[in-house]
C-alpha positions as semicolon CSV with decimal commas, in nm:
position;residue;x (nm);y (nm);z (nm)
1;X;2,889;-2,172;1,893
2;X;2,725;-2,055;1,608
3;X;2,399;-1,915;1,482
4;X;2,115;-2,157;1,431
5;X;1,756;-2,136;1,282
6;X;1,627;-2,268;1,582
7;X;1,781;-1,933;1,789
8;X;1,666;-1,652;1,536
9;X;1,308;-1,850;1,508
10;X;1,309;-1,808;1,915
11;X;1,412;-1,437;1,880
12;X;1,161;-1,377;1,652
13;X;0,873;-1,538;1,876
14;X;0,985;-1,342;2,210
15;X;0,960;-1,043;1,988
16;X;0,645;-1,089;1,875
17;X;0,434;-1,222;2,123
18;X;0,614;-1,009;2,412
19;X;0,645;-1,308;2,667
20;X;0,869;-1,607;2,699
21;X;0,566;-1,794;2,795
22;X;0,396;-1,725;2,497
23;X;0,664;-1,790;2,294
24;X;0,724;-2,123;2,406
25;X;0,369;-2,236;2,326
26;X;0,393;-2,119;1,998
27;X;0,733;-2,300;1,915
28;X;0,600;-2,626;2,117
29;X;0,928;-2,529;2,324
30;X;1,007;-2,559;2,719
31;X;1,002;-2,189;2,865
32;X;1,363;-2,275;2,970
33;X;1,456;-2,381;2,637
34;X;1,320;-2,060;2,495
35;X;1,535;-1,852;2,745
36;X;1,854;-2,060;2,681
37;X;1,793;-2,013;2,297
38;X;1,758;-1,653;2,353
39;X;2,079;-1,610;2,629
40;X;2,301;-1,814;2,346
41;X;2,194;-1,591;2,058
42;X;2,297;-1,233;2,328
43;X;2,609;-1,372;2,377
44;X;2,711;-1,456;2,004
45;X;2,583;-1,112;1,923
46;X;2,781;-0,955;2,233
47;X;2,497;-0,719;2,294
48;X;2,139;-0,769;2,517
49;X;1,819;-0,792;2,247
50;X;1,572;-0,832;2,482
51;X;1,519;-0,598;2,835
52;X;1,388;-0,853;3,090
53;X;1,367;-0,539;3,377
54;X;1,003;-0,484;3,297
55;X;0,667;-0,724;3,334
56;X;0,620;-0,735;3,006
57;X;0,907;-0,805;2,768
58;X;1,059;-0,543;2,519
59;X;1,278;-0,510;2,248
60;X;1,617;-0,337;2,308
61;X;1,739;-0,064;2,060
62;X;1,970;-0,313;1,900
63;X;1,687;-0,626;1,945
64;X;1,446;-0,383;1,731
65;X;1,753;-0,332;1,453
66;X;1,808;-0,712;1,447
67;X;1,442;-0,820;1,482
68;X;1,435;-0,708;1,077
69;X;1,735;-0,889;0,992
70;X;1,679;-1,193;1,181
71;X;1,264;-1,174;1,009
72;X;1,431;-1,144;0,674
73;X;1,687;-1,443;0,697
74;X;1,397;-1,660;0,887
75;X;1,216;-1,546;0,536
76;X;1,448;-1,646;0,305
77;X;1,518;-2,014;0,399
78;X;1,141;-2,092;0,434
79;X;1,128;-1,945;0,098
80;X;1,438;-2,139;-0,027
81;X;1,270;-2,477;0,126
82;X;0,928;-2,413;-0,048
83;X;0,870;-2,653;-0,282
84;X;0,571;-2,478;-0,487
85;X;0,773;-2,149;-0,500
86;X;1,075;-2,378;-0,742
87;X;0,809;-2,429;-0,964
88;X;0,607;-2,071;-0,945
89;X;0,791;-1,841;-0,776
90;X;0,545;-1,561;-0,722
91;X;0,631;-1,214;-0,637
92;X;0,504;-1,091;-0,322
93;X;0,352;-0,719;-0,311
94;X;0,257;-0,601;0,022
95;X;0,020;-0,322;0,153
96;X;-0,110;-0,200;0,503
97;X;-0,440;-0,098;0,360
98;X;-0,518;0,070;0,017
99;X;-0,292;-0,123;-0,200
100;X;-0,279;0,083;-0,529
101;X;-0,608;0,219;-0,465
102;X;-0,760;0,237;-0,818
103;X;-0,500;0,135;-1,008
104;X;-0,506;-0,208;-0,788
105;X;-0,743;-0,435;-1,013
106;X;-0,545;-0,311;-1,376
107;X;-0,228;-0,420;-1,221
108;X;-0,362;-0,767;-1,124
109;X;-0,538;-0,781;-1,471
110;X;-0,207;-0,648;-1,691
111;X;0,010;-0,864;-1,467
112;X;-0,203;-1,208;-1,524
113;X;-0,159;-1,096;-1,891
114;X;0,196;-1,046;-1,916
115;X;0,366;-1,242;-1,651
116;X;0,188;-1,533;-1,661
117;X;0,459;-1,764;-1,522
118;X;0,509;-1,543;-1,182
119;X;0,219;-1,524;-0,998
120;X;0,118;-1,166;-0,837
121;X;0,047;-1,213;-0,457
122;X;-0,097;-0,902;-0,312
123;X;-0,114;-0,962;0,045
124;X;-0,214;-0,719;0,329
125;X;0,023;-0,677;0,609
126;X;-0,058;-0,496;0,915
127;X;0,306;-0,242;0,952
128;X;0,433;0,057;0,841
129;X;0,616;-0,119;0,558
130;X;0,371;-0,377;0,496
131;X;0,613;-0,638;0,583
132;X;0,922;-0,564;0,375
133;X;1,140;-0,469;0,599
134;X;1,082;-0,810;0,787
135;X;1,132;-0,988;0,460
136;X;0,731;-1,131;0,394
137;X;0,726;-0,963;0,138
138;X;0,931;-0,845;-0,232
139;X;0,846;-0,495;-0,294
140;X;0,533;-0,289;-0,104
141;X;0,284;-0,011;-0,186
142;X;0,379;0,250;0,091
143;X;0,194;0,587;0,198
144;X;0,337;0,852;0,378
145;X;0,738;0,912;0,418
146;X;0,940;0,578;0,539
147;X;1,287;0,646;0,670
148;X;1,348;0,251;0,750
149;X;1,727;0,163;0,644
150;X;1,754;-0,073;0,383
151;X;1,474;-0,020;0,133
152;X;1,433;0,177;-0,206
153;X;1,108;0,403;-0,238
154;X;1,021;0,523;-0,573
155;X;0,708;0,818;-0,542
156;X;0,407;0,716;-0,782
157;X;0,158;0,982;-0,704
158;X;0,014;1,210;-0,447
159;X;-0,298;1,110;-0,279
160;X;-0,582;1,305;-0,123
161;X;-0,699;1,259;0,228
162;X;-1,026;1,243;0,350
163;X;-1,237;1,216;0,666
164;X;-1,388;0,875;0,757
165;X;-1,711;0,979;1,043
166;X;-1,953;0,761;1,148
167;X;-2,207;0,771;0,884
168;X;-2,543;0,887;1,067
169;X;-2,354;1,145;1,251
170;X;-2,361;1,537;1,231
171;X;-2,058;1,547;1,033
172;X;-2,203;1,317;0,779
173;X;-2,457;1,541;0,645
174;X;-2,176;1,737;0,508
175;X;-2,011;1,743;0,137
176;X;-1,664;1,817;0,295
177;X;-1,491;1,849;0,608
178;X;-1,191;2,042;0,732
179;X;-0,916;1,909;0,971
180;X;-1,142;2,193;1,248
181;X;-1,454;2,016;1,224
182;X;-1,257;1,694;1,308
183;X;-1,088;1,789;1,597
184;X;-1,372;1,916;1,802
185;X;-1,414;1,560;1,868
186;X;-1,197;1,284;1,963
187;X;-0,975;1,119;1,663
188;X;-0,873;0,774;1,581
189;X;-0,525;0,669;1,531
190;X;-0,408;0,358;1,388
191;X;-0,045;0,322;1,560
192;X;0,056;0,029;1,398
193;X;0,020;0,100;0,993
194;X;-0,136;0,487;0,996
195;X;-0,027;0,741;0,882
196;X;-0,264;0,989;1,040
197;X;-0,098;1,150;1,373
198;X;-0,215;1,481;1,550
199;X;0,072;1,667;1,396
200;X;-0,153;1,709;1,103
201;X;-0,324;1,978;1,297
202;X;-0,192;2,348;1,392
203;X;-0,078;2,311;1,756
204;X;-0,353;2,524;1,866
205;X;-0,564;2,310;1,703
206;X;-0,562;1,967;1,786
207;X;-0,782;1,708;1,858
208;X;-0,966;1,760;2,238
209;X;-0,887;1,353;2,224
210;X;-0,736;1,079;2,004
211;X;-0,838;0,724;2,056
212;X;-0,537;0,461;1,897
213;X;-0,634;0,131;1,731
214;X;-0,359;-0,125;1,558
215;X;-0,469;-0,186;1,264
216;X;-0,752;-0,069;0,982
217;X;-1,072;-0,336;1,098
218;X;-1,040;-0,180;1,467
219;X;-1,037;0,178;1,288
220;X;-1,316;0,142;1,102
221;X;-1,498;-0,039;1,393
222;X;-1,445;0,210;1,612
223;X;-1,573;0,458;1,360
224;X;-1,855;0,306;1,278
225;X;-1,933;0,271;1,663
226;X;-1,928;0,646;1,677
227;X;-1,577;0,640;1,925
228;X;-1,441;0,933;1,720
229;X;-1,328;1,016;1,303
230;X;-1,020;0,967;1,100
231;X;-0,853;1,000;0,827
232;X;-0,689;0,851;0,574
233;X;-0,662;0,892;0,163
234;X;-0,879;0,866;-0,094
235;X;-0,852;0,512;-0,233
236;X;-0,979;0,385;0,154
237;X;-1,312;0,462;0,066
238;X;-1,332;0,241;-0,174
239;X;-1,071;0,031;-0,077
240;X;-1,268;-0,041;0,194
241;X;-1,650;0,059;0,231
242;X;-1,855;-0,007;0,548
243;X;-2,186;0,074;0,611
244;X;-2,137;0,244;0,920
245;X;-1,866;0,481;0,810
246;X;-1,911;0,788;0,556
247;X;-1,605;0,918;0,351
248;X;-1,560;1,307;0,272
249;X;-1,338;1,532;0,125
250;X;-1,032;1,698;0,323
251;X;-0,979;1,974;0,151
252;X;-0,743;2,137;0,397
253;X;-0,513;1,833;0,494
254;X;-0,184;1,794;0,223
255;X;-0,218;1,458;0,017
256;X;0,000;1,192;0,099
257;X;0,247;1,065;-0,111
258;X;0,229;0,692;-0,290
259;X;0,528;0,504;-0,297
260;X;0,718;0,178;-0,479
261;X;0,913;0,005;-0,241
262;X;1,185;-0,269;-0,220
263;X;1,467;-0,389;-0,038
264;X;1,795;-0,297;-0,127
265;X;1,987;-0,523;-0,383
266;X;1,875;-0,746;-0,721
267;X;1,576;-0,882;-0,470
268;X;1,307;-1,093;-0,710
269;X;1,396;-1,121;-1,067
270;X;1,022;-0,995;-1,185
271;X;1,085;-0,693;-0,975
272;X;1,194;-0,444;-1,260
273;X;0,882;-0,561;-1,471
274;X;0,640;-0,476;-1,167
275;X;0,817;-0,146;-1,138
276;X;0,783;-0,100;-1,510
277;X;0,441;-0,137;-1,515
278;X;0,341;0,077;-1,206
279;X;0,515;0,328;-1,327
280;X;0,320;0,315;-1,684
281;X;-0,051;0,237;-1,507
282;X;0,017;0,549;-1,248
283;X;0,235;0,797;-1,536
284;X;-0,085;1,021;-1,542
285;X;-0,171;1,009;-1,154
């Protein structure tokens, strides 16, 4: 046999929703015909992607490595088949939460300007490479280091952190904050796009608790609700303001670096104009 659509589309369902079950309603599938799709795929492949041993469904080393490949190709031919894209074919840059922080809304402006024929889709994507590596998106605006095979990071700038505490709190009466007066209480970690774990503390140090969310609503929810503080850079606060939530200085925590990333290869053919101008609207960052 060979590969089909219909078998990486299955993959991709089991992967994400973490249930066969689930992933047949969502494809409009049998269960069984889910499971068959699946058990064809493992045996073109010669290797198991998915461990059944467990309640709930996971990902085997090698399902995790072809998850991305599988996401990209599944990607591609939607993209190929997309009737509005062979007209406009508009270049996809993702983000997990701060896009390009202040230089975000010259971008969009300088791009509308210059490349008017390739529309600029910023889209926010819950993951630590804001969907590139899954192939939803053409290049992304990164923070933090990103050892994911496959992709081409370029460093724009370094970016200060700050604390995020629940506005009417103690801490909130401050003008700064150091990474001590955060971890007398418990700290919220965003597992899924963060960048914040408790290895920035000393390990005598750390947080008396950490309380994980999965993506940056739920962190500044939780916030807000007065479950613990965070952290994050500079451009969140005004990336994203909330009422509830007060943003102050971190002196003490290192700034995170701000990267340009794509996949590897000629990718988009407005891709070397949106690095071009990046690197001009962030040259004195």
């Amino acid at each position: 046999m060979s590969i089909e659509l219909r078998h990486l589309r299955a993959f991709l369902a089991i992967a994400e929703e973490g249930s066969m079950t689930r992933a047949a309603v969502r494809l409009h599938l049998t269960q069984p015909a889910v499971s068959r799709a699946l058990a064809a795929l493992e045996k073109q492949l010669g290797t198991k992607l998915v461990d059944r041993s467990t309640h709930h469904l996971a990902l085997t080393g090698e399902g995790r490595v072809f998850r991305d490949k599988a996401a990209a190709a599944v990607a591609a031919f939607d993209e190929a088949l997309d009737p509005n894209r062979l007209r406009h074919w508009p270049l996809r840059l993702g983000h997990a939460w701060s896009a390009l922080g202040p230089y975000t809304t010259p971008l969009l402006r300088r791009w509308e300007l210059e490349q008017p024929r390739t529309p600029l889709e910023l889209l926010r994507i819950d993951d630590r490479t804001a969907g590139l590596a899954r192939g939803a998106v053409d290049a992304a605006v990164l923070r933090g280091q990103v050892d994911t095979p496959g992709l081409v990071t370029e460093l724009l700038f370094m970016e200060p952190r700050v604390a995020a505490v629940t506005s009417d709190g103690p801490l909130a009466a401050r003008d700064e904050l150091t990474l001590a007066d955060l971890a007398s209480g418990p700290v919220l970690i965003n597992l899924v796009s963060g960048i914040t774990t408790i290895d920035l503390w000393p390990e005598d140090g750390r947080p008396v608790s950490t309380v994980t969310v999965t993506n940056t609503d739920d962190w500044l929810t939780a916030i807000a609700a007065g479950r613990g503080a965070g952290v994050s850079v500079a451009s969140t606060a005004k990336m994203h303001p909330h009422p509830g939530v007060a943003y102050r200085p971190l002196p003490d925590a290192p700034p995170v670096p701000v990267l340009l990333a794509h996949r590897v290869g000629p990718g988009h053919p407005a891709l070397p104009a949106l690095r071009e101008l990046v690197r001009e609207l962030t040259r004195d960052a």
